[in-house]
C-alpha positions in Angstrom: 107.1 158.1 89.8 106.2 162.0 90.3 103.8 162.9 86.7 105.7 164.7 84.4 103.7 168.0 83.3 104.1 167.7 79.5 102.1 169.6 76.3 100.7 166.0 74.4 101.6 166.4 70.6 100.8 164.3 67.4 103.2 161.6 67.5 104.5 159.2 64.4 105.3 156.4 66.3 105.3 152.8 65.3 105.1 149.8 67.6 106.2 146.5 66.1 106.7 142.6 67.8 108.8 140.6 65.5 107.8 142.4 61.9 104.3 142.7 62.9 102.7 146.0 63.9 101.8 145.3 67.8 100.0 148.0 70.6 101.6 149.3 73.8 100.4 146.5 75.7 101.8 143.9 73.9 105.3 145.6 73.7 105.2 145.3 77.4 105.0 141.7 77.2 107.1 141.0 74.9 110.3 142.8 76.6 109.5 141.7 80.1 109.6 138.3 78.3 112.6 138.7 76.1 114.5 139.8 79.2 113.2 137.3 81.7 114.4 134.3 78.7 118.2 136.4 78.4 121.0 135.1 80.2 122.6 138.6 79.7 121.4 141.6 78.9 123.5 144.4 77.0 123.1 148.1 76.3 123.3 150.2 73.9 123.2 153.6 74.0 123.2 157.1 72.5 126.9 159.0 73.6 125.8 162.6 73.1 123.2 163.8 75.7 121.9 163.1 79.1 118.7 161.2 77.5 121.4 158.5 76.1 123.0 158.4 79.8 119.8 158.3 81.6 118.3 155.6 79.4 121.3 153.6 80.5 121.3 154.7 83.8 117.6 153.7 84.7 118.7 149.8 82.9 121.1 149.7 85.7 119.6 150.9 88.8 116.8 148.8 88.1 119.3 145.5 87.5 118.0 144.9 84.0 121.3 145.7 83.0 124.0 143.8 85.6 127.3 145.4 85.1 128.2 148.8 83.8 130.5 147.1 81.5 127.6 145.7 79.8 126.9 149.6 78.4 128.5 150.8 75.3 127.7 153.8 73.5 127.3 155.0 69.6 126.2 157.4 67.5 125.2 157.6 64.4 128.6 158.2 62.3 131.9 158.7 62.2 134.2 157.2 64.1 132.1 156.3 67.1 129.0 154.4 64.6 132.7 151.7 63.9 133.3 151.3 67.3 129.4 150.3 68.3 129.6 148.6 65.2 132.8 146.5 66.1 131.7 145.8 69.5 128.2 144.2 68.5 130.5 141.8 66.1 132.2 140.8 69.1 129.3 139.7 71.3 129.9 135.9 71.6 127.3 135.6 74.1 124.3 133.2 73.5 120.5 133.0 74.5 121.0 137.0 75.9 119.2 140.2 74.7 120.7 143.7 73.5 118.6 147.3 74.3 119.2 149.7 72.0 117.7 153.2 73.7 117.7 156.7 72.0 119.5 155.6 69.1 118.3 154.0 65.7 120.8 153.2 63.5 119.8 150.0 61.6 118.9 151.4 58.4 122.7 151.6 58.4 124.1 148.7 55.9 126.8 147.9 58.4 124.8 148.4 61.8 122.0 146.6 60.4 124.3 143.4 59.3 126.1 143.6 62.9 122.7 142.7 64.5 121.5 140.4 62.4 125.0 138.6 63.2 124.2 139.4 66.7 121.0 137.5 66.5 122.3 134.7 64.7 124.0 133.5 67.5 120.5 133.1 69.4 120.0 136.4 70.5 117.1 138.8 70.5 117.3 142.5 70.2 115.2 145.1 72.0 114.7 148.7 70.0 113.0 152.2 72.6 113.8 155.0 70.1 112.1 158.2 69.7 114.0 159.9 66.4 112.3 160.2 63.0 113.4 157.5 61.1 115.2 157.9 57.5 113.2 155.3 56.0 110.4 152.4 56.2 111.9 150.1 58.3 108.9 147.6 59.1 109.1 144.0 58.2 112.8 143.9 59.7 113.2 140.7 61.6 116.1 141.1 63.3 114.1 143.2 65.7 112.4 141.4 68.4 110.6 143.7 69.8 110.5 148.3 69.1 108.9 151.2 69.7 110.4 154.2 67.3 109.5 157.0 65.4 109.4 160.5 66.2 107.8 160.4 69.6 106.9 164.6 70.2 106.0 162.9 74.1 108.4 160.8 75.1 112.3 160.6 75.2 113.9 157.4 75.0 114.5 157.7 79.2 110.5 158.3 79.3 110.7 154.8 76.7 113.2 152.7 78.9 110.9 153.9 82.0 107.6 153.0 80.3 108.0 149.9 78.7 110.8 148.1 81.2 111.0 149.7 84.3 107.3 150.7 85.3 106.2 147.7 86.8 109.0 147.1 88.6 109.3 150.8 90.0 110.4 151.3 93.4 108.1 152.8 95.5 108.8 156.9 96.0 112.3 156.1 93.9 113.6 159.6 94.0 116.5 158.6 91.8 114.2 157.5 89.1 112.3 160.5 89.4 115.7 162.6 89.0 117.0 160.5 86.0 113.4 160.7 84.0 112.8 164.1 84.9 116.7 165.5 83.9 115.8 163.6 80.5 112.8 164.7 79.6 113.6 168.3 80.2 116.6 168.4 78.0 115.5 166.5 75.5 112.4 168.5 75.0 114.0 171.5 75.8 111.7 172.7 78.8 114.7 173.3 81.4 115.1 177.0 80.6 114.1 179.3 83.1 113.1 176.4 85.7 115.1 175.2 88.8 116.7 172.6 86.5 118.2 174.6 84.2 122.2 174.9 86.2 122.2 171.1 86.1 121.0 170.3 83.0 123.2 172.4 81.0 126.1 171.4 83.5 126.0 167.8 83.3 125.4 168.8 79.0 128.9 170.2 79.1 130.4 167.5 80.9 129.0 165.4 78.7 130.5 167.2 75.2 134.0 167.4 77.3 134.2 163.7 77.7 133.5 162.7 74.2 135.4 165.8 73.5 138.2 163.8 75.0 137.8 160.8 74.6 139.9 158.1 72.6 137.7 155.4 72.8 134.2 155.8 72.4 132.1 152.7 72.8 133.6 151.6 75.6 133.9 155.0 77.3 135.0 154.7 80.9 134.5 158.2 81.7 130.6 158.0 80.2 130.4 154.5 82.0 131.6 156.2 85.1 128.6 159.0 84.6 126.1 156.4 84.3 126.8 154.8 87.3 126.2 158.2 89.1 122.9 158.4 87.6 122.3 155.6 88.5 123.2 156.0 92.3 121.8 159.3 92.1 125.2 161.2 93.0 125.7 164.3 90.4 127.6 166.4 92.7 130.4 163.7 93.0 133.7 165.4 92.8 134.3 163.6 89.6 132.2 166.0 87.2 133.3 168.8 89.3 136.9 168.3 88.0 135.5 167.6 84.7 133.1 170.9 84.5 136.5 173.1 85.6 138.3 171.8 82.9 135.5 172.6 80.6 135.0 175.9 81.5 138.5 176.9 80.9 138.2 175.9 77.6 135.0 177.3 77.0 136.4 180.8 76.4 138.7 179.8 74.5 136.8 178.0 72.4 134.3 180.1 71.6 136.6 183.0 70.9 138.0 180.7 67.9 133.8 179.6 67.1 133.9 183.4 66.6 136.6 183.7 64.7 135.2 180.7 62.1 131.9 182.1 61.3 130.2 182.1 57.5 126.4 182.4 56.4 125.5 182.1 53.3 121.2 181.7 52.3 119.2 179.4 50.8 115.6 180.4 49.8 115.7 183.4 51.4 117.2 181.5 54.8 120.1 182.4 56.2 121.8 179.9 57.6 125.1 180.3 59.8 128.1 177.6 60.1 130.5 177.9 63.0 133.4 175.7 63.5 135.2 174.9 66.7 135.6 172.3 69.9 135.2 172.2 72.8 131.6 173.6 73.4 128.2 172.2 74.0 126.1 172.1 70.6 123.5 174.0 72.2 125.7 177.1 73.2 127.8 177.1 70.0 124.4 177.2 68.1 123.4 179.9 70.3 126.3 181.8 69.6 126.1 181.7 66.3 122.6 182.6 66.1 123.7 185.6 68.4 126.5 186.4 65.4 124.9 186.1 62.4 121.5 186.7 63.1 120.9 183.4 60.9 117.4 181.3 60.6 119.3 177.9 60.9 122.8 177.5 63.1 125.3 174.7 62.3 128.0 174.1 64.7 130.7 172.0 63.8 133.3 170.3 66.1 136.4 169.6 64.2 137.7 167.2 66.4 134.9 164.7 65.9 133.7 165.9 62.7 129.9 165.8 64.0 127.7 168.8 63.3 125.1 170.0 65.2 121.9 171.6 63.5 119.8 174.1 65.6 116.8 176.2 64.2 114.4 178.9 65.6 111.3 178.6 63.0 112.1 175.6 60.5 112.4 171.8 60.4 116.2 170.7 60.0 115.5 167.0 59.4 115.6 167.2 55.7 119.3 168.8 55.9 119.9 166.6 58.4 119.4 163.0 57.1 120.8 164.7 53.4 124.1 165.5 55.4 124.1 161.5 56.9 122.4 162.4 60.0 119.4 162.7 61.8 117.5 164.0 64.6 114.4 166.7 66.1 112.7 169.3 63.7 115.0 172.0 65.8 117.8 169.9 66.5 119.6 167.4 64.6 123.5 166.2 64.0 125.5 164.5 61.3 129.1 163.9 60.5 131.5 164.8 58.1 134.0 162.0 56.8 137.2 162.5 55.0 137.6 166.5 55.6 140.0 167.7 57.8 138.8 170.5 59.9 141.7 171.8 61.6 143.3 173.2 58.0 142.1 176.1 56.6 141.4 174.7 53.7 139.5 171.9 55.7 137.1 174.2 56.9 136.4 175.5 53.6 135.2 172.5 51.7 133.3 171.5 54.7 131.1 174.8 54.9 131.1 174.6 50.9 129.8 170.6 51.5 127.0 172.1 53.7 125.5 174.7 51.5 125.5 171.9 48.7 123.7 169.8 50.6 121.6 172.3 51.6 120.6 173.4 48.0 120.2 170.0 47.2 116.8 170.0 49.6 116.2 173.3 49.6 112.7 173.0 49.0 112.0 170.8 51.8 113.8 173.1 54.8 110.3 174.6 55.7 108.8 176.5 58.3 107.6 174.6 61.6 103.8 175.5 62.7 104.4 176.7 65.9 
């Protein structure tokens, strides 16, 4: 595969086999034999962004993964976190293997006890995460084999590529080359101003406009469908061109009533702005809102999911971010709001007045980034 030109950063990544702390090498060995030993192999991945697709996608092209069926998608709250959790539960298969790729969730209560029920049944499970974690989680062992951590070089597409597909890389593959590349540059935010840029925040929108629309989440069809292209290397199939037309009439819409829902309020002397709306891509709600309010941090929140979206110029959002249920980047991050219902006027309210609480509440730790 084509070299990816990338600025290497610290990374706070651990590597463990079993509950023991294990090196790159090792990892490599252990999936390749996990996967080899699995009757079945199943997926799952993260719903929001084209790195959750394209880890999926590259699991199928290669056949690691044998069925699109096999894929199902979560998050890390909310609606969709009960679906994934559900559908784990349901897994009666024995002596097969599940991938989790960009997506950590099992210092969750509930997603952590779904696996271990999962590997119970004789199962292992396979973790390629690049998120900060909320917490220690070593010495877990219902993980069979992980890489996680906040990984400042890899996405979990560069993960899935390094650890499961690399030695069984097609020669000149230019679909693997498309799928890692279209990862790495959105997750990393390097698309903008490069030839990649129209695609990447197309296929983003597409993406927000299916789970936008969607009634059923881990078993998406329409994100099933999207991986499939990926994985065939067909994005200009008619398919997302119907579904980018329907976005973009929305999109005015949309962000006319983003407009209309605006507050800031500060904390330590930052100014943070909270937006509330649907039907938009995080990114260009956040960057409406930062063109708004002129605010240091920009929340968007979609109040038909209830997930928020954190964006920041110059500080680290992770703090507010895991003290709001979520997670995520220093600059981007999401959580979710239970019980409040965002399409009342009141709704919105207590959900902006929920935010600046939580906000106060780790004030202290929302500091500037080093650039």
């Amino acid at each position: 595969m084509e070299k990816i030109n990338e600025k290497k950063e610290e990374t706070l990544v651990k590597i463990l086999i079993g509950n023991k702390e294990g090196n790159e090498e090792e990892l490599k060995n252990e999936i390749k034999k996990i996967i080899s030993n699995s009757k079945k192999v199943f997926n799952f991945t993260h719903n929001s962004d084209i790195d959750g697709i394209a880890s999926a996608a590259l699991l199928l092209h290669y056949n690691i993964i044998k069925n699109v069926n096999d894929i199902f998608f979560a998050n890390y709250s909310g609606e969709i976190n009960n679906e994934a959790i559900s559908k784990i539960k349901n897994i009666n298969e024995k002596n097969s293997c599940l991938i989790m790729t960009d997506f950590n969730n099992i210092t969750n209560p509930e997603f952590l006890e779904a696996l271990k029920e999962f590997k119970n049944k004789g199962n292992s499970i396979i973790l390629l995460d690049h998120h900060p974690v909320k917490e220690n989680i070593d010495n877990l062992d219902v993980i069979d084999a992980a890489i996680f951590g906040e990984n400042k070089d890899k996405c979990g597409t560069d993960l899935v590529y390094e650890f499961v597909i690399r030695e069984n890389e097609k020669e000149e593959d230019k679909i693997t080359n498309q799928v890692v590349k279209l990862a790495h540059y959105s997750d990393f935010y390097l698309y903008k101003n490069t030839d990649l840029q129209y695609i990447i925040e197309k296929l983003s929108d597409i993406i927000d406009y299916i789970n936008d629309h969607s009634k059923v989440h881990a078993e998406n069809r329409s994100l099933r469908k999207l991986v499939k292209l990926f994985a065939i290397g067909d994005l200009n199939n008619s398919f997302l061109e119907r579904i980018y037309e329907k976005h973009k009439k929305n999109e005015i819409k949309y962000l006319e009533k983003l407009n209309n829902n605006l507050t800031t309020f500060e904390i330590n002397n930052i100014k943070i702005g909270v937006g509330i709306s649907k039907g938009i891509k995080s990114n260009k709600a956040c960057e409406s809102i930062f063109d708004k309010t002129n605010a240091d941090i920009a929340i968007f929140i979609n109040e038909k999911s209830n997930n928020g979206s954190i964006r920041t110029k110059h500080y680290d959002s992770i703090a507010l971010a895991r003290n709001l249920g979520g997670n995520g980047h220093p600059k981007a991050s999401g959580f979710s709001i239970s019980n409040i219902n965002l399409k009342t006027k009141k709704g919105k309210q207590e959900a902006v007045e929920f935010i600046k609480k939580k906000a106060e509440e780790v004030a202290s730790k929302i500091t500037k980034i080093e650039e």
